[in-house]
N, C-alpha and C positions, 0 to 999 in steps of 0.2 A: 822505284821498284813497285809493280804493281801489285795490286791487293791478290791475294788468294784466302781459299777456302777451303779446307781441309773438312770433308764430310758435309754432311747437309747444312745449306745456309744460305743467302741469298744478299745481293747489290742493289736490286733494283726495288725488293716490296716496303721497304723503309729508307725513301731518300737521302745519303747522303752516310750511310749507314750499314753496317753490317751484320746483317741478321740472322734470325733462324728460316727455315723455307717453311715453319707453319702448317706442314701437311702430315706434322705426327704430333697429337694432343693426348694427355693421359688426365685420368680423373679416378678418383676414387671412385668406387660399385660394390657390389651385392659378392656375395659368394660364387652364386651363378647366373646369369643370365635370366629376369624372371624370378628370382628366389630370393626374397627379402628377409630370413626366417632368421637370416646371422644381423643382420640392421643392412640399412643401404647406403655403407661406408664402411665394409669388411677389409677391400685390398683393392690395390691399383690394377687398373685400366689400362690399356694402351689401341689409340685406333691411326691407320694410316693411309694417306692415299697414295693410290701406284695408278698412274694413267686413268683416273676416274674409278681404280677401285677401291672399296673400301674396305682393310682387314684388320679386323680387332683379333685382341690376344690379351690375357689376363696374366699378373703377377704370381707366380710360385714362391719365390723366395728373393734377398737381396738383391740377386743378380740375374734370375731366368726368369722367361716366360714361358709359357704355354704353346701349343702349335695355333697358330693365326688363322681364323675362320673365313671365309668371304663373307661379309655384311649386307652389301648392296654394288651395284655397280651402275655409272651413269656414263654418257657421251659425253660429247667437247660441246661447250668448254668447260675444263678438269676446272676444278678447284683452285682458286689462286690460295687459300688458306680456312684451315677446318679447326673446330673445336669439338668437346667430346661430354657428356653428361651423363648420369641415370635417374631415372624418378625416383618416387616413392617406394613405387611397384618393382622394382631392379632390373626397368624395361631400357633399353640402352636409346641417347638423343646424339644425334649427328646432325652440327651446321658445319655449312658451307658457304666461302663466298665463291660465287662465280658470275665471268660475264658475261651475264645473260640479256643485260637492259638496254635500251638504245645506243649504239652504238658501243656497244662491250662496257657500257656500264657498270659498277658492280652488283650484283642484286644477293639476299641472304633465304639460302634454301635450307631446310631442315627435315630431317628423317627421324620421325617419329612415332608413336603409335600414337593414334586416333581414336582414344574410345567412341565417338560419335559413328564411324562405320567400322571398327573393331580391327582395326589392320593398321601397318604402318605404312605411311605413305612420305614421298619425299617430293614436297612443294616448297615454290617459290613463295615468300613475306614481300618479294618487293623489294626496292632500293637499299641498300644498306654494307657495310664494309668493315672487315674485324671484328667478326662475330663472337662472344665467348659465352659460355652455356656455366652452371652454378644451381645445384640444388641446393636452396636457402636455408634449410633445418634438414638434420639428418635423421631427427626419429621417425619412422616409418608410421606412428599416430598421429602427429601431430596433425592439426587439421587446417592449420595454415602454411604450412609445404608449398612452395612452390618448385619448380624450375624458371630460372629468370635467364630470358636471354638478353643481352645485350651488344650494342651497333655503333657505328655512327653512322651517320643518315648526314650526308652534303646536303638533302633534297630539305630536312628540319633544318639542318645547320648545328645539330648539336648531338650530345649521347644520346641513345635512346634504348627504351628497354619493352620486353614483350615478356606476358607473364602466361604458366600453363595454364591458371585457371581459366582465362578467357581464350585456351585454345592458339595463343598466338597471335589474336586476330587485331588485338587491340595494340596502336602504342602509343607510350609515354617519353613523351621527350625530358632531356635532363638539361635543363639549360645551362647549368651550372658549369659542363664542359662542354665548349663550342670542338665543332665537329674540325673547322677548317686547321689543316696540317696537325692535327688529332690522329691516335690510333689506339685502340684498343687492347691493352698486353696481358690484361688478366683480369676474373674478377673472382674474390675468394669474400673469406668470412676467417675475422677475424676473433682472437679469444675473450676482445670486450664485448662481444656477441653485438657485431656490425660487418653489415655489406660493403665490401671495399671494390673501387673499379681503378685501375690504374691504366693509365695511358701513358702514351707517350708524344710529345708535344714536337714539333719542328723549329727549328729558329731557319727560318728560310734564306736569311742574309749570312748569319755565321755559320751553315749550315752544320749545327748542333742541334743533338735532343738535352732537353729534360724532363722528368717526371713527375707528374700530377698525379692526381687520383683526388676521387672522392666517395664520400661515405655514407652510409642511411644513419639517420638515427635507431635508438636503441632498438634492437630488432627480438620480436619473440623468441622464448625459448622453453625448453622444457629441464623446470630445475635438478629433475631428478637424475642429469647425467654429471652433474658436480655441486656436492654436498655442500660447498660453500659459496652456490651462487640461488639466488632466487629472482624466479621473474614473474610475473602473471600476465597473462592477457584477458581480460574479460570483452567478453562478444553482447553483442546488442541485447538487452533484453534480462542479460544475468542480475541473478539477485542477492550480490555479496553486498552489505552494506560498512563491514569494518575488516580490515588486512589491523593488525598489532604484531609487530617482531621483537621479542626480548633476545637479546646475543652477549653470552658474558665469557667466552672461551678467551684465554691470551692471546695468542697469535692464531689469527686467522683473515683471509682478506674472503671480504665481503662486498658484493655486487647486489643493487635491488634494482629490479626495473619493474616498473610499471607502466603497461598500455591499456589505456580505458577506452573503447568504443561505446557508443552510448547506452549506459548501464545507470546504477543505481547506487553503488558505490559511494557513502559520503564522508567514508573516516580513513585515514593510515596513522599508524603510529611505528615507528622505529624507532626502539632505544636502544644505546649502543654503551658497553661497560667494557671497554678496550684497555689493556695495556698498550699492544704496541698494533697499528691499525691503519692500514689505509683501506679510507671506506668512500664506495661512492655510490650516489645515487641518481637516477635519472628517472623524470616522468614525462610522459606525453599524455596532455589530454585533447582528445578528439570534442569536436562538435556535438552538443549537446551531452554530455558528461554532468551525471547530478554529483560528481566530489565535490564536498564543501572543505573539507581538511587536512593540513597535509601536518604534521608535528613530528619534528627530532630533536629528540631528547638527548642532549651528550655530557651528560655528568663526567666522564673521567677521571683521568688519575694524576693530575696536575703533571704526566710527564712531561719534558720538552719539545722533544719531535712528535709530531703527529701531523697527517695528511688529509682533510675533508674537504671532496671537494661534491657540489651538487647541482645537478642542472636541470631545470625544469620549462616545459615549453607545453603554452596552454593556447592550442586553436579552439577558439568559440566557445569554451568552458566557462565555470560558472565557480571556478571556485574562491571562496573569499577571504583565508588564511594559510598562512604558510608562516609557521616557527621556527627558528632556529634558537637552540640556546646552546651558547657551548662556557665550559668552566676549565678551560686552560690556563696556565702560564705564560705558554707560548705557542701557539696558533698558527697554520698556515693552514688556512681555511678561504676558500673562494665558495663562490654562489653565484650561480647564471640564471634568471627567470630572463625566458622569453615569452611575450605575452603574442599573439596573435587573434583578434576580434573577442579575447576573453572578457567577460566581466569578472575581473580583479579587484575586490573591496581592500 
């Protein structure tokens, strides 16, 4: 019996496989259009192509939408598969692949605004296939926001990513997932406040998928959207020179992230008076980073179960202690230092 397909879906864009057709993408947005004043993650999104047109429509309620706007419209060739974003600003981002490259190529076009000539324009990036779009922090201050787009690129051979700040203009390959029989099915942000890409993988002999993905390390955030997570970023030049956190509440889970860019910073102290507690910690220190100390104090409460785990990864830093003491019974406590060109005494 042969395959069929009931509603939108496809045979041919994921060999061996059966898909979705990829020409309707939804994403979280703004209230309106341009109006970031409720944050820029109020309600869902919906955009879609019809013969090269592109019509967005915003969520109502569980089950309706809104009446669908014209967005933009382009010629052949339509779109083999679209994703869907908003900035900062709740100014709306449209990629596209289409084959535009040598000989029907895929190439990755994006409709976007432009503050450099103040309008939105819709160009070609260039070679690339399974495009997915991801505003990276949702607070509308945050001042490391980005939009991240991400590809595969046959022409690298592996994922690749393009960031708003530098306009799109730059990319960064991920060599981590090779491109070849790669495809790109999503990329979100997860609640340990980390970039997640997921693909999907070919076995070209069995012809089966599997699924990969991979992840940033601990990524900035802004503590003041959940009371029991704290993170800092310090940017070049800042002058905190001691982080100290006392925490003695019973039940509560607890998350610290530290990212030091090269700053001044040379003390942390976390101490932790838990009853019941899974805590974790992660630091990154960037190149040239003055941290000298890093100390966790965990006296405790001789209960049984308890969960600490901590992970610290030092590119080119200088820092030259790292304590743990813990006063359990019974422990299940891990510890990861990855050291990277650091000077580690």
């Amino acid at each position: 019996m042969p395959h069929q397909i009931i509603g939108p879906g496809s045979l041919t864009k994921r060999p061996d496989a059966i898909s979705s057709d990829y020409l309707i993408a939804h994403s979280f947005g703004p209230v309106q259009l341009g109006d970031n004043t409720q944050g820029a993650l109020n309600r869902v999104w919906r955009v879609r192509s019809v013969a090269g047109s592109m019509f967005l429509d915003r969520q109502f309620s569980s089950t309706t939408y809104g009446a669908e706007v014209l967005l933009f419209s382009m010629g052949e060739p339509y779109p083999d598969e679209i994703d869907l974003a908003f900035d900062q600003n709740g100014q709306v981002i449209v990629v596209c692949q289409r084959a535009t490259g040598v000989e029907g190529a895929p190439q990755i076009w994006l409709y976007w605004f432009n503050p450099i000539v103040g309008a939105f324009q819709f160009v070609s990036f260039g070679a690339g296939r399974t495009p997915r779009l991801l505003l990276d922090e949702g607070n509308v201050n945050a001042s490391w926001s980005d939009v991240l787009l991400f590809y595969m690129s046959d022409t690298v051979g592996s994922l690749c990513y393009r960031q708003q700040r530098d306009r799109y203009l730059v990319e960064y390959p991920l060599a981590a997932m090779p491109a070849l029989n790669s495809f790109v099915e999503d990329a979100y942000r997860s609640t340990d406040n980390r970039i997640h890409v997921l693909c999907s993988v070919r076995d070209v002999l069995a012809g089966t998928y599997i699924l990969d993905h991979i992840e940033s390390l601990l990524y900035p955030y802004d503590a003041g959207y959940d009371s029991a997570t704290a993170g800092w970023q310090l940017l070049e030049g800042a002058d905190l020179r001691t982080v100290q956190i006392q925490y003695a509440a019973e039940t509560e889970t607890f998350k610290a992230g530290l990212i030091t860019l090269p700053s001044t910073l040379v003390s942390v102290v976390l101490e932790y008076f838990r009853e019941h507690e899974d805590v974790k910690a992660a630091w990154e220190l960037r190149a040239g980073s003055a941290l000298l100390t890093i100390v966790i104090l965990y006296p405790g409460d001789t209960r049984e179960q308890e969960s600490f785990k901590g992970g610290h990864q030092l590119i080119g830093g200088a820092l030259p202690t790292v304590v743990f003491e813990y006063s359990r019974d019974a422990e299940a406590g891990t510890a990861g230092l990855l050291i990277l060109g650091a000077s580690f005494a």
